[in-house]
N, C-alpha and C positions, 0 to 999 in steps of 0.2 A: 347429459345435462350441459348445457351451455356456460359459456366460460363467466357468460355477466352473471346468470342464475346462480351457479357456484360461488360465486364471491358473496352473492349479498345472502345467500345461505351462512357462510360466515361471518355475518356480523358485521358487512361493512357497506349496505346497500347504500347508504346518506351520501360514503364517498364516493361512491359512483356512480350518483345521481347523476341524470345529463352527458354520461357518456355518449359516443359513438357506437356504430354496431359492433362487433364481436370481432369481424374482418378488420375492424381499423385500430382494435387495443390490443395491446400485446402486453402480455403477463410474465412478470420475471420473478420465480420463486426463491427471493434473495434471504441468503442464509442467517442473516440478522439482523439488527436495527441499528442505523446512522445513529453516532453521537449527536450530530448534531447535522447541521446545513454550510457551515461556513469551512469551507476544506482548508483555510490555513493553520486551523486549532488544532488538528488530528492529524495522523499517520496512517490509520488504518484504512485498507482496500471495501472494507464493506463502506464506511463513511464516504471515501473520495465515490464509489458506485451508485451511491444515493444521491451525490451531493456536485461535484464537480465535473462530472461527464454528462448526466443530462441538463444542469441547469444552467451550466460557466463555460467561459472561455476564456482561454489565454493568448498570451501575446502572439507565442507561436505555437504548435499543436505539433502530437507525432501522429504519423499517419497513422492509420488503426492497421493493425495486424504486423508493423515493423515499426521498428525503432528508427524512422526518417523526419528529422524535423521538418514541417512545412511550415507557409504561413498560417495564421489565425486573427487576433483582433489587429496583430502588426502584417500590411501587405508585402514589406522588405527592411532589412535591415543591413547595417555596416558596421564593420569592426574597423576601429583605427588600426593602425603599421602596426603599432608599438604595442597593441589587444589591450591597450586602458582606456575606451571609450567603445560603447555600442550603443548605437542610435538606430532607433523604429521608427518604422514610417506605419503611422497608422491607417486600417482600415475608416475611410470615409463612407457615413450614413447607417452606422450599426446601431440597432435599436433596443435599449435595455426593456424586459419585460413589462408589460401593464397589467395589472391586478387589481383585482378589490381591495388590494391594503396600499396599491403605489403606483401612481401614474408620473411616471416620468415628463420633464418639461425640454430636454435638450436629448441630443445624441451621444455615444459614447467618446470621450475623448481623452485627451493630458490629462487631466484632472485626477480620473480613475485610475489611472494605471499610476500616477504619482502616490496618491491615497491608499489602494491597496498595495503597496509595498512601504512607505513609510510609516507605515500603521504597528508592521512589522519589526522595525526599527527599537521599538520601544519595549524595553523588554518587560515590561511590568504590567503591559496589555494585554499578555498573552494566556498561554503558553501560545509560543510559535516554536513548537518544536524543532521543524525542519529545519526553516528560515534559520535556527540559531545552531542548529546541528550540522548545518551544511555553511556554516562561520559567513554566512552572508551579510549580519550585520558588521564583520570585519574589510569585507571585500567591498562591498557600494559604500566608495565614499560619498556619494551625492546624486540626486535625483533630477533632470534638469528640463525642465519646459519651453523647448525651443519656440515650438508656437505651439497651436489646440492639438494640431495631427501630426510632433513631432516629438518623442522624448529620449533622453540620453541619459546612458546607467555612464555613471563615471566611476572608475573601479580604482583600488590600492595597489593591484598587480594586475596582471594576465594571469585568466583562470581555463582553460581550454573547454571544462563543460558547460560553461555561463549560459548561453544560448539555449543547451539542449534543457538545463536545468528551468528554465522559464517554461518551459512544455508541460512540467512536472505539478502534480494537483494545486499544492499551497502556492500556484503562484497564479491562479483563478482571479480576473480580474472582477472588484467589487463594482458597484457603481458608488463614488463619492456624493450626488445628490441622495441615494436613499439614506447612507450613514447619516449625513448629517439629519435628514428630518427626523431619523429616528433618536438620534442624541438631542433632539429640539423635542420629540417630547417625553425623552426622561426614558425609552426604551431602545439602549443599544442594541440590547439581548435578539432582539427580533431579527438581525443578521443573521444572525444564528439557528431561528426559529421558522422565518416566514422569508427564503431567500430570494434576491434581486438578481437577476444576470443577464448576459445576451445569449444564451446557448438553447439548443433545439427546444428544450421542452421547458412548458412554462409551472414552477410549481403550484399545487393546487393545494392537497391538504395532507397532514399526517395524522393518522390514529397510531400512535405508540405502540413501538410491536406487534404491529397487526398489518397498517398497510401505507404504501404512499400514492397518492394519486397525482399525475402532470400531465397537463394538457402538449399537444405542440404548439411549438413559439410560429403566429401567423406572420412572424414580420422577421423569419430566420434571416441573417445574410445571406447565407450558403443557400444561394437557392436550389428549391426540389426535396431539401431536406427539413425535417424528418420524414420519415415515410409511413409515419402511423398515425393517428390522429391522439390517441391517447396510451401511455404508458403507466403498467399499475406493478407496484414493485408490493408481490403477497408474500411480506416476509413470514417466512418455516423453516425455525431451527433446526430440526431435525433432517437429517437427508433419507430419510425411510419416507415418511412425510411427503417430500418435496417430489421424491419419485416417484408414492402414488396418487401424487397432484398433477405431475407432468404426462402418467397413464392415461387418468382419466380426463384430460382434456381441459385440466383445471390450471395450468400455466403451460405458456410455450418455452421454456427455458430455464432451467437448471443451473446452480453450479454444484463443485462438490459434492458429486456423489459418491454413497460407501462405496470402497475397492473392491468390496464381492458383488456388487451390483451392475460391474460393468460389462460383465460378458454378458449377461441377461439382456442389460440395455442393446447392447451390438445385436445381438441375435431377437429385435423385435422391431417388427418392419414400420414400428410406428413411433420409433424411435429414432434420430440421428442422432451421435457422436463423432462429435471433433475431438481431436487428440492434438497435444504438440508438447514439446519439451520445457518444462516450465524453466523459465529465467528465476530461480529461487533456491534459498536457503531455506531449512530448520535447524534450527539449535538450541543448546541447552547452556543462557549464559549464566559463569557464575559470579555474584558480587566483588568483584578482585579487591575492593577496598577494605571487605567482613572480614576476618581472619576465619577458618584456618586460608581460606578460599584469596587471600591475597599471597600465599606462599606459590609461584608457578609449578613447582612441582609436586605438589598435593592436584592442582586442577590438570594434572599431566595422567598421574594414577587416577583419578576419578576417569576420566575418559577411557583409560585402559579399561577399564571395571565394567566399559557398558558393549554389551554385545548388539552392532549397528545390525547385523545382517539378521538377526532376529528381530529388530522393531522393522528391517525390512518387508521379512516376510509377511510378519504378522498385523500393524498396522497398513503399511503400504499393499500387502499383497501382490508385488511385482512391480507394483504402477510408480517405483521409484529408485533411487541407485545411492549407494551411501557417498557420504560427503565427506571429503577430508580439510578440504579448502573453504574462505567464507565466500569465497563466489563461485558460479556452477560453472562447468566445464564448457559450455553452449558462451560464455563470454572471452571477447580478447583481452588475452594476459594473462587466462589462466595457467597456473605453474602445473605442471604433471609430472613433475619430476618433485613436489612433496612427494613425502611417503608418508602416511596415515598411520597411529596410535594405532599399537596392533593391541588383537584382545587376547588378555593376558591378568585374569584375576590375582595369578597367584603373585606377578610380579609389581601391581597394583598395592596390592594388599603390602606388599614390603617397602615399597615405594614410602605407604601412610605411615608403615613402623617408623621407618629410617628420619619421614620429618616429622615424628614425636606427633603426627596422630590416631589418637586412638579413644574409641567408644563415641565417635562423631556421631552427631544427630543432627540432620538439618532439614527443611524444606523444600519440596521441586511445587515449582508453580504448574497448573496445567488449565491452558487455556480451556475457556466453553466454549468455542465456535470452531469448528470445522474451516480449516484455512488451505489454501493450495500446498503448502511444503507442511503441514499436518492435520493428515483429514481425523486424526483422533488421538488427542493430546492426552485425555485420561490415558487413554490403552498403552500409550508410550512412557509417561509417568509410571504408570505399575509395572511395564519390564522393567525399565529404570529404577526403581524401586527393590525390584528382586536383584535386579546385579547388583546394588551396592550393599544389599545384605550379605553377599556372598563375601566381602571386602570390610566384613567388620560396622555397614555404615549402613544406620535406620534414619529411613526418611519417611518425611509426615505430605502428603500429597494435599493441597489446598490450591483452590481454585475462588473466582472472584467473577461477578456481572461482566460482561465484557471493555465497557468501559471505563469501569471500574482496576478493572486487570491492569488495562495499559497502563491507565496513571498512577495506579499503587506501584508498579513493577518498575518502572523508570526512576523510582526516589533512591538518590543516593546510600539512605540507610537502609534499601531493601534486605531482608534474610532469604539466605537460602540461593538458590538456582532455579531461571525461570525458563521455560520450555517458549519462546517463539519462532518468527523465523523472517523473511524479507524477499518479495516479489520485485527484483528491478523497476527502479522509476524512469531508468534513460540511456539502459544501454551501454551506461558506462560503468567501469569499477570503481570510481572514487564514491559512485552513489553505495554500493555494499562499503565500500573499506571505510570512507571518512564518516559516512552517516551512523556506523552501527557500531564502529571502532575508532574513529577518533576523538579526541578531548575536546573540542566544540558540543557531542553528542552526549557527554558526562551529566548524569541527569534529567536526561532524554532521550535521544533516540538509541543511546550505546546503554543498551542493557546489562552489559559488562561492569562497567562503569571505571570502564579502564583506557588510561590515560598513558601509555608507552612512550616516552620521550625519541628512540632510535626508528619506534613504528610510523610517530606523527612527523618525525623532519620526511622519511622517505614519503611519504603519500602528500606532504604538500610540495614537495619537490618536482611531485609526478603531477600536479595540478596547472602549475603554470608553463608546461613543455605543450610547444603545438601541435605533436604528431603524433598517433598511435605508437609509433615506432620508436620513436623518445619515450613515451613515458611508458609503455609495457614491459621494460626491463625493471622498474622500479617497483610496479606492483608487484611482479613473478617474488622482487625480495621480500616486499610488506607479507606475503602470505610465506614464506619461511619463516617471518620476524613471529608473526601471529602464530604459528602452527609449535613453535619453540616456548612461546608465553603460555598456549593456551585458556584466551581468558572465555571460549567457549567447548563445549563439546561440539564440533562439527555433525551433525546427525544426517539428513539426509537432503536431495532433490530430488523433485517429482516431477513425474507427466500430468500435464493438465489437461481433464476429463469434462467436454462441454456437453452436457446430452440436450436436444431439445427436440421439439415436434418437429415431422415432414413439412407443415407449411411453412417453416421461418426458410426466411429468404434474404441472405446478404451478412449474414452474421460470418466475423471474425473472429476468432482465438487471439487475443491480443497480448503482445509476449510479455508486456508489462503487466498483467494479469488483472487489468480493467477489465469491464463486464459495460458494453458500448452498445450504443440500441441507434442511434443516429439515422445509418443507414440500413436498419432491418426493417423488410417488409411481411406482412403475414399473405401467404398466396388467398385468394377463394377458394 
């Protein structure tokens, strides 16, 4: 059966009215549904995949498959002596999308790139989690409009990963003309809904958990690219599902498939798998602010309590390596000289006598969606579950819609301990340490919800040095500071498993654990 037959057997034939033939669509069996379209609102890798990689561009871009800044909507930029000024030179003649809901009247310029970040600014527009997580409204002091193809980040300090951070989804340039017409008539929301950008592919339409249809952008800068005529992202939860969608000839590409699936996939000639080492965390963080779980050595004995190398075996099934650290050992500065919470029920268990607790009952959250650093967060919640009965401690396993998950999980008053984890956005370690553990991310993106006063001087210390070699002794300490607090259980990093059909052609494993279609072609 043919890949267009197949789709509209599902229920989606309206949206793929007027496609291209077969050879020019390509089909990505994406694991869930975008929150939404505007990737400064969100964090989550399935959202920026739907939303920020085919639709937007940024200033500057990393290359696909390394962590290399190049240019993007900006052709060059300059850092002042003193790193308090960074001025883009922008791409001339970029053309925002044309659609049935928006026809653009100018080219992309100042405007936009001033608009979507200022927008950010405001904190009561948001949530901007990032933007606020990564203390950026502390660091741009000012936005500045040299002329149309000219604009200047004026900063509070020297920040070392400024630049690379701009590469990074939430900083997805808007177009300032559609905002406004859409606040002219009374529908912001539609940023959100029906996205504007300059990037390869032009959006077409979403059917809600089912599917997204984008054409490519005719008027890309980047010429030559895209190399498909149309992209159809058939989201299927399930990774049983997705693999006997990717068999039978019903997407060309995959993510996250089950661990026992992969030797099968390797050993079927009509299959490819890429592998690489994922730049990524899981972990299980707990509330530091809820009692008992703000005492550090209560969340010291819970860690003792959980046996890693059994949720390795058993979830992971090989395809991963336990984690002591919050950033994986594939990054510079990681410390190796931590030594890891050894497992140790019995001295766990005395550990909770000695700080008076006991007959604890709490909550572990357990994601619904299959993620690169946990491809089955039930299965891992239920060891976890069984370790900490062995320690005295009954836990209630509750799970939430997935976008529901993030923004319940992120509130301050959260209960319990929630199982997520973090796919690198740039390469660098302040993006794991400040984004997930520092006091800027308290009520966003630090699940923890912990606020170290000795952890936050060392990693902003390490923010403003300009050299790898400056600031990688400071992080080596920030992951002793954090391994001594433990406001997470470190759980594990994975290898990241791409399977997709023989004819894809040009596809990356991208270490940032984007899912990029730009340059893939489907052979005949």
């Amino acid at each position: 059966m043919s890949l267009i037959k197949t789709l509209k057997a599902a229920g989606v034939m309206a949206l793929l009215a007027g496609t291209a033939s077969a050879q020019s669509t390509l089909v990505y069996c994406s694991e869930g549904s975008p929150e939404g379209f505007d990737p400064a609102l969100y964090t989550a890798g399935t959202t920026f995949d739907a939303s920020s990689h085919p639709v937007y561009n940024r200033l500057v871009e990393f290359e696909v498959g390394t962590t290399n800044v190049i240019p993007g909507l900006a052709e060059s930029w300059e850092t002042s002596e003193d790193g308090m000024e960074v001025t883009f030179t922008l791409r001339p003649g970029v053309k925002f999308h044309t659609t049935d809901y928006f026809t653009p009247t100018r080219d992309f310029n100042a405007d936009d790139v001033i608009y979507t970040f200022e927008r950010q600014m405001v904190a009561d527009t948001g949530p901007w989690e990032y933007f606020e997580g990564m203390s950026m409204p502390d660091l741009i002091s000012s936005i500045e409009k040299v002329d149309d193809m000219t604009v200047k980040f004026v900063l509070t300090r020297p920040e070392a990963p400024f630049v690379a951070n701009l590469a990074m989804d939430f900083a997805s340039i808007q177009s300032a003309e559609y905002a406004a017409a859409m606040d002219e008539a009374g529908t912001p929301e539609m940023l959100n809904q029906q996205p504007i950008g300059t990037g390869p592919f032009t959006f077409v339409a979403y059917q809600k958990d089912a599917v997204i249809r984008y054409a490519k952008n005719q008027e890309y800068w980047n010429e030559g690219l895209p190399k498909v005529d149309n992209l159809v992202f058939a989201i299927t939860p399930d990774a049983s599902v997705r693999y006997q969608k990717l068999t039978a000839g019903e997407c060309h590409v995959m993510p996250y498939p089950n661990p026992a699936d992969i030797q099968a996939m390797k050993d079927d000639e009509n299959i490819n798998v890429m592998e690489q080492e994922g730049l990524n965390v899981g972990y299980l963080a707990y509330n530091t602010q809820q009692a008992p779980f703000d005492n550090p050595d209560v969340r010291k004995a819970l860690n003792m309590a959980i046996d890693k190398q059994a949720i390795i075996d058993v979830v992971f099934q090989g395809s991963g390596q336990a984690a002591k650290n919050p950033i994986p050992p594939t990054m510079w500065s990681y410390n190796d000289a931590v030594e890891d919470d050894a497992y140790d029920p019995e001295a766990a268990k005395a550990m909770l006598e000695e700080a008076g607790v006991t007959d604890l009952s709490m909550k572990i959250w357990a994601m619904p969606v299959q993620r690169p650093y946990n491809p089955n967060a039930r299965r891992m919640a239920e060891l976890i579950q069984e370790d900490f009965s062995q320690v005295g401690v009954e836990v209630e396993i509750v799970s939430y819609e997935w976008g529901e998950y993030l923004e319940r999980s992120s509130a301050v008053d959260r209960d319990g301990a929630v199982l997520l984890g973090w796919t690198g956005d740039n390469g660098d370690p302040d993006n794991f340490l400040a984004v997930l553990l520092g006091c800027d991310g308290v009520g966003g993106s630090n699940r923890a919800q912990w606020c170290y006063e000795p952890f936050q001087e060392v990693i902003e210390e390490a923010k403003v040095l300009p050299t790898q070699e400056e600031r990688a002794p400071l992080y080596e300490e920030a992951q002793v500071i954090f391994k001594e607090q433990a406001p997470w259980a470190t759980i594990a990093h994975s290898v990241v498993f791409m399977p997709m059909r023989p004819e894809v052609e040009g596809y990356k494993v991208h270490p940032l654990g984007g899912h990029i279609f730009t340059e893939v072609s489907i052979a005949e």
